[in-house]
C-alpha positions as CSV (number, residue, x, y, z in Angstrom):
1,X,-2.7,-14.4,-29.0
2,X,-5.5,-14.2,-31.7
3,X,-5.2,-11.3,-34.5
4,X,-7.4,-7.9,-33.7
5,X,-7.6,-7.9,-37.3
6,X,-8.7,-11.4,-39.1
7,X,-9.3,-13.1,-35.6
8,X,-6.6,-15.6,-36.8
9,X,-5.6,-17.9,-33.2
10,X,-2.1,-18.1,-35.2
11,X,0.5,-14.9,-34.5
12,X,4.3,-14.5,-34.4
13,X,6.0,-12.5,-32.0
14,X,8.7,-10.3,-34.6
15,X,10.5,-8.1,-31.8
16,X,10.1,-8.1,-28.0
17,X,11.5,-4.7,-25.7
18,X,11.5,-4.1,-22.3
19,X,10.6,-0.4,-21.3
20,X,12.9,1.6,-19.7
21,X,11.7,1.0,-15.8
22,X,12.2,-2.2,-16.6
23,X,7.8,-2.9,-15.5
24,X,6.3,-3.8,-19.0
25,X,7.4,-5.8,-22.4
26,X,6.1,-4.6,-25.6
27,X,6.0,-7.0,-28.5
28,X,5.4,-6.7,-32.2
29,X,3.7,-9.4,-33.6
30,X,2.7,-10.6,-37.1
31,X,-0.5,-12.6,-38.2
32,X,0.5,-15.6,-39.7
33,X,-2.9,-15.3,-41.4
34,X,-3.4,-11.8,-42.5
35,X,0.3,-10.8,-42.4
36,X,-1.1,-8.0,-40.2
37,X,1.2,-6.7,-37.3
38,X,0.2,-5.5,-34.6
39,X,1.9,-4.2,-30.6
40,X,1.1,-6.1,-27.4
41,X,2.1,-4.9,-24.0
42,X,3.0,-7.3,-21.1
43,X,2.4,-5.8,-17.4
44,X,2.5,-7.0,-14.1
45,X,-0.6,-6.8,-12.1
46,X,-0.4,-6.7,-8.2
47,X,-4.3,-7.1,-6.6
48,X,-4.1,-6.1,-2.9
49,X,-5.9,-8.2,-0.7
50,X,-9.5,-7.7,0.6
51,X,-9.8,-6.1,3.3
52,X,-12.0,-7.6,6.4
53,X,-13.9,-5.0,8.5
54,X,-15.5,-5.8,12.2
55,X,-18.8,-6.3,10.8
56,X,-17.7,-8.5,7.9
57,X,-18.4,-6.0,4.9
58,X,-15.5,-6.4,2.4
59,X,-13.5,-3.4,0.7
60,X,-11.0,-2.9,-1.6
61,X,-7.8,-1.9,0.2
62,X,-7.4,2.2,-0.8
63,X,-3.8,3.6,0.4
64,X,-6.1,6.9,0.3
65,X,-7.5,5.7,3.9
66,X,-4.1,4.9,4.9
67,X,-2.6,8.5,4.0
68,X,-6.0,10.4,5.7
69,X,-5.3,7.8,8.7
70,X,-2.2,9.5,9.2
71,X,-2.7,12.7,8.5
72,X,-5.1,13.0,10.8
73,X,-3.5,11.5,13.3
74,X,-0.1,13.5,12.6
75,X,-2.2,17.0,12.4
76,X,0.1,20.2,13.0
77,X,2.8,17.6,14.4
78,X,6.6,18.4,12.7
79,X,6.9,15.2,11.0
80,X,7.9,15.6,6.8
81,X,6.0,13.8,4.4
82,X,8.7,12.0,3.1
83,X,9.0,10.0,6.6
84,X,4.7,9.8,6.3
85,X,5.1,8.3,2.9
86,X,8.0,6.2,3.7
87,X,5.3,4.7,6.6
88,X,2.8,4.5,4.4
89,X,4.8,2.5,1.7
90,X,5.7,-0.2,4.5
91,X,2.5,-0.1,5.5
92,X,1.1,-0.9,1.7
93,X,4.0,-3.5,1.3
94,X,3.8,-5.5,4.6
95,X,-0.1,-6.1,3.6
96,X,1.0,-6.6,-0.1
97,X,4.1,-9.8,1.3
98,X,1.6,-11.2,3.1
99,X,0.1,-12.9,0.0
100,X,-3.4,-13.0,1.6
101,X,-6.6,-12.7,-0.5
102,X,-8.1,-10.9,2.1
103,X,-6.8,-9.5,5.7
104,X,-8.5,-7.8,8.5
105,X,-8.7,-4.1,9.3
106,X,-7.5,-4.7,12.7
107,X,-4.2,-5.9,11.4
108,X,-4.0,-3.2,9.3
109,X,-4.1,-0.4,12.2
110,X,-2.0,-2.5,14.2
111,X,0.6,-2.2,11.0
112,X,-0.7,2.0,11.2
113,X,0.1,1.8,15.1
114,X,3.5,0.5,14.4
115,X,4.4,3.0,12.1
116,X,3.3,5.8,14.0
117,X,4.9,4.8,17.3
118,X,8.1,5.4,14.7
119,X,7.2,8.6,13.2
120,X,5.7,10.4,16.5
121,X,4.4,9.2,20.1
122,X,1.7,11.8,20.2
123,X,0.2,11.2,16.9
124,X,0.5,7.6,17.8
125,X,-2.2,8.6,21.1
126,X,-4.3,10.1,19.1
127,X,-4.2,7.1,16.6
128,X,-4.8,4.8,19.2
129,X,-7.3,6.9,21.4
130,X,-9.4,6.6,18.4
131,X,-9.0,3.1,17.1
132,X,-8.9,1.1,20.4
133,X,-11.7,3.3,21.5
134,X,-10.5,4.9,24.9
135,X,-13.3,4.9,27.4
136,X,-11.4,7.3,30.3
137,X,-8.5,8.6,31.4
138,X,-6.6,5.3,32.8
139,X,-7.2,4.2,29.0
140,X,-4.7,7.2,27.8
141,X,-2.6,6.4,31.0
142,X,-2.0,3.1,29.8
143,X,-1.2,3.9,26.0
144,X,1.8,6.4,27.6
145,X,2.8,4.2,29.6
146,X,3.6,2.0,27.0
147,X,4.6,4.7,24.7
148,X,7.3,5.4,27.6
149,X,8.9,2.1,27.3
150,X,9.5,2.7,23.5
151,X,13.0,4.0,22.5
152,X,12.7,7.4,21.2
153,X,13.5,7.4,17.2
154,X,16.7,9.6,16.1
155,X,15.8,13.1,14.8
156,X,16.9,14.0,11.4
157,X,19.4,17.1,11.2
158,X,17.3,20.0,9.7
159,X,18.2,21.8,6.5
């Protein structure tokens, strides 16, 4: 690490700390040319992968789009947002372990389906009228249908 001060390439590190979450290292170091000291902070940075769309454009993957996903599809439907941001976390972290550098935004609704079909069956029909592009009416038949063969998820007890 080269000084801020002198530009010396030659530091010390004096005393390193971890923060409290337990997510960054600060370190106090000393110029071994200047005798300056100075604080450095160690961090971990996550990149998401890029994300694909149909007509090859390339995005930056925003969990923004992921939360207005589902809030439209779960409009006026009696689902908390604890369990929306629980869905949207796995969502984030299912793209995040796949250690891609990019991934498609039909995988990624796939992943949105999934978590819908868990959080509520109708907001997972509107979800999918819209993303797989329903035509007619045996379209909708079809997505019940398979909606039907889903267990049904256990209702929390309300407080």
């Amino acid at each position: 690490m080269k000084c801020p001060f002198c530009k010396g390439p030659d530091t010390q590190v004096v005393d390193t700390r971890e923060n409290e979450e337990g997510n960054s290292i600060r370190r106090r170091r000393r110029c071994l040319s200047c005798e300056k000291r100075f604080t450095t902070f160690e961090t971990v940075e996550l990149r998401m992968p890029q994300v694909v769309k149909q007509n090859g454009m390339r995005s930056e993957f925003d969990e923004e789009k992921l939360r207005t996903s589902f809030s439209r599809a779960l409009h006026k439907r009696p689902v908390s947002t604890g369990l929306v941001d629980a869905a949207i976390h796995n969502v984030t972290q299912k793209v995040f372990a796949l250690g891609e550098r990019e991934i498609g935004s039909r995988q990624i609704g796939e992943m949105v389906m999934k978590e819908l079909l868990k959080l509520d069956k109708v907001a997972y029909i509107r979800f999918a009228s819209v993303y797989k592009s329903f035509q007619d009416v045996g379209d909708f038949t079809e997505a019940v249908e398979e909606v039907r063969k889903t267990p049904a998820r256990r209702k929390l007890p309300a407080k």
